[in-house]
N, C-alpha and C positions, 0 to 999 in steps of 0.2 A: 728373777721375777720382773725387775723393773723391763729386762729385753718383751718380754711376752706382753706385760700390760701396757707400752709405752712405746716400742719401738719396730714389733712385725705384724702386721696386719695375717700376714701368713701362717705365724703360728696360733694368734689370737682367735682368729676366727673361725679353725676347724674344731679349735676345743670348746669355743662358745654352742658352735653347733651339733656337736657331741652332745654337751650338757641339756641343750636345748631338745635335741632328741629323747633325749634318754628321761624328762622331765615328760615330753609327749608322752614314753612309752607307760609310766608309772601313771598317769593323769589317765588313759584311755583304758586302764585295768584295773585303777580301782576308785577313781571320781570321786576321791573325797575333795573336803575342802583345802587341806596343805597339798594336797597334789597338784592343785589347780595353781594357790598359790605360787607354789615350787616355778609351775610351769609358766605363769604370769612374768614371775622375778627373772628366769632364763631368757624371754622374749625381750624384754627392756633389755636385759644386759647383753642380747645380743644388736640393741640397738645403740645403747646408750657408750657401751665401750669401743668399739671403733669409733665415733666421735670424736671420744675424750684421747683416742688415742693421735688420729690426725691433729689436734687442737695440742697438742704437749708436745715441745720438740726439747728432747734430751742433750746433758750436753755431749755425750757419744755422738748425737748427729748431729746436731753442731760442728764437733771434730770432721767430721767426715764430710760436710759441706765445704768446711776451710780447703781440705785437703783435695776437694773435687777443682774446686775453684782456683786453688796455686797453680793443679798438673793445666784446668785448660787456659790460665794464663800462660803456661809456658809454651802450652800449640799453640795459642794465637801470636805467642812474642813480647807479651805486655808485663814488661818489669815491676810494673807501677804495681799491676794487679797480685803479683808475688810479693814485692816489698808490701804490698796492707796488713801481712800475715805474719810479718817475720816480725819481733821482737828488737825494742832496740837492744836487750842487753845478751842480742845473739852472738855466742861465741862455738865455732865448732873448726879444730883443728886450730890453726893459725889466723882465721877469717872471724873479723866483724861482721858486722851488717852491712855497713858499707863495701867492704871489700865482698863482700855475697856476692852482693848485689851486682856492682861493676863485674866480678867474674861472671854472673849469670846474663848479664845484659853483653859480654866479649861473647860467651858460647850460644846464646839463640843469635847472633847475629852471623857465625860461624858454620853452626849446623842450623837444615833447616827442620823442624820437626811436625808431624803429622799428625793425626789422630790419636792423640795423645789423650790415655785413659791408666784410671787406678780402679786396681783391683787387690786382692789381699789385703783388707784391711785389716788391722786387730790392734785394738787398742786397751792399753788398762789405762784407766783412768783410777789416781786417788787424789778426792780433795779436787785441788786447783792444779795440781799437775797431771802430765798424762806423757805417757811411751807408747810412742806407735811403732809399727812394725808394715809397713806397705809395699805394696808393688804397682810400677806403672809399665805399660807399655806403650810405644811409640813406632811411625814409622819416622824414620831419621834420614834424609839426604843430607852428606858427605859432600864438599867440591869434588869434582871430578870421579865418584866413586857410585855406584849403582845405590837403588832407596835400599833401607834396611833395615830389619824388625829387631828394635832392641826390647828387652826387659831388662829392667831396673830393679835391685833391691832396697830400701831404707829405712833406719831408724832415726826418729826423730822425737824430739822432746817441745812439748808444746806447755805453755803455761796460762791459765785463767786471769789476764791482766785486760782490768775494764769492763769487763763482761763481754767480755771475747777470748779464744783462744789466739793464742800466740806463739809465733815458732822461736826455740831457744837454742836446739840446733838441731843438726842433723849429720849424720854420716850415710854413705853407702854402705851396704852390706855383700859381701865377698861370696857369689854361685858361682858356680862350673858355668855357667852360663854368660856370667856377667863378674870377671875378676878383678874387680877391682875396690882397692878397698880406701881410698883415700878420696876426698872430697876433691881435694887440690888437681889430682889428676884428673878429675873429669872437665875441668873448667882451663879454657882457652887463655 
């Protein structure tokens, strides 16, 4: 419920205008007074809740701002703009935060990367933690090796510290496409 009233404009307002319809059609057939009513209350509410919906940002999309904001810091290259996001009590694999970080600041200096976009997102969120499950794509130059379109798979675990999301860690997730399943190996 909270996705429809809160979070898609897309699903919210074909069914407002459903109701809104269907309030017309009852109102023009029998003109009593609750029909009009009926029909009054669907017109507001076809005003008033996209509104309220732009004006309330959930923290699902919250989540998914953080997560927009790490992949295009890592097309642009800006560590800085990655480390705002990580957690200091990130642990994933053998790697702190710092050590992330310096691996992640060796590999964009290594490769270069492009057009760097997420897609797949899905998130459960309970409370103040959350498991994501995401996809990014990139194009990737390689030294000496032709550009090249990666996907990426990951999970990661993000925690409600400060009134922000924060990353606490993360792994790669192992596709036919993309086999690799260790963090360590992607990083230079």
């Amino acid at each position: 419920m909270q996705y429809v009233l809160f979070e898609s404009p897309y699903v919210l307002v074909p069914i407002l205008l459903v109701g809104a319809y269907a309030c017309l059609v009852v109102w023009l057939r029998r003109r009593t007074p609750g029909a009009k009513r009926a029909l009054l209350i669907a017109l507001l509410l076809c005003i008033v809740l996209p509104i309220v919906q732009n004006l309330i940002v959930t923290r699902r999309e919250m989540l998914r701002v953080v997560c927009t904001e790490m992949v295009s810091a890592a097309d642009a290259g800006d560590v800085t703009g990655i480390a705002q996001h990580v957690a200091a009590t990130f642990r994933a694999e053998d790697l702190d935060r710092e050590e992330l970080l310096d691996a992640v600041r060796r590999t964009l200096a290594h490769y270069d990367v492009q057009d760097a976009k997420l897609y797949s997102f899905k998130p459960e969120i309970n409370g103040d933690h959350a498991v994501l499950r995401f996809a990014v794509q990139a194009r990737v130059q390689v030294p000496d090796m032709a550009l090249q379109l990666v996907q990426t798979t990951w999970t990661a675990e993000f925690e409600w510290i400060d009134g922000r999301w924060q990353m606490t860690t993360l792994s790669p997730r192992e596709t036919p496409v993309f086999p690799v399943g260790s963090l360590r190996s992607l990083m230079r």
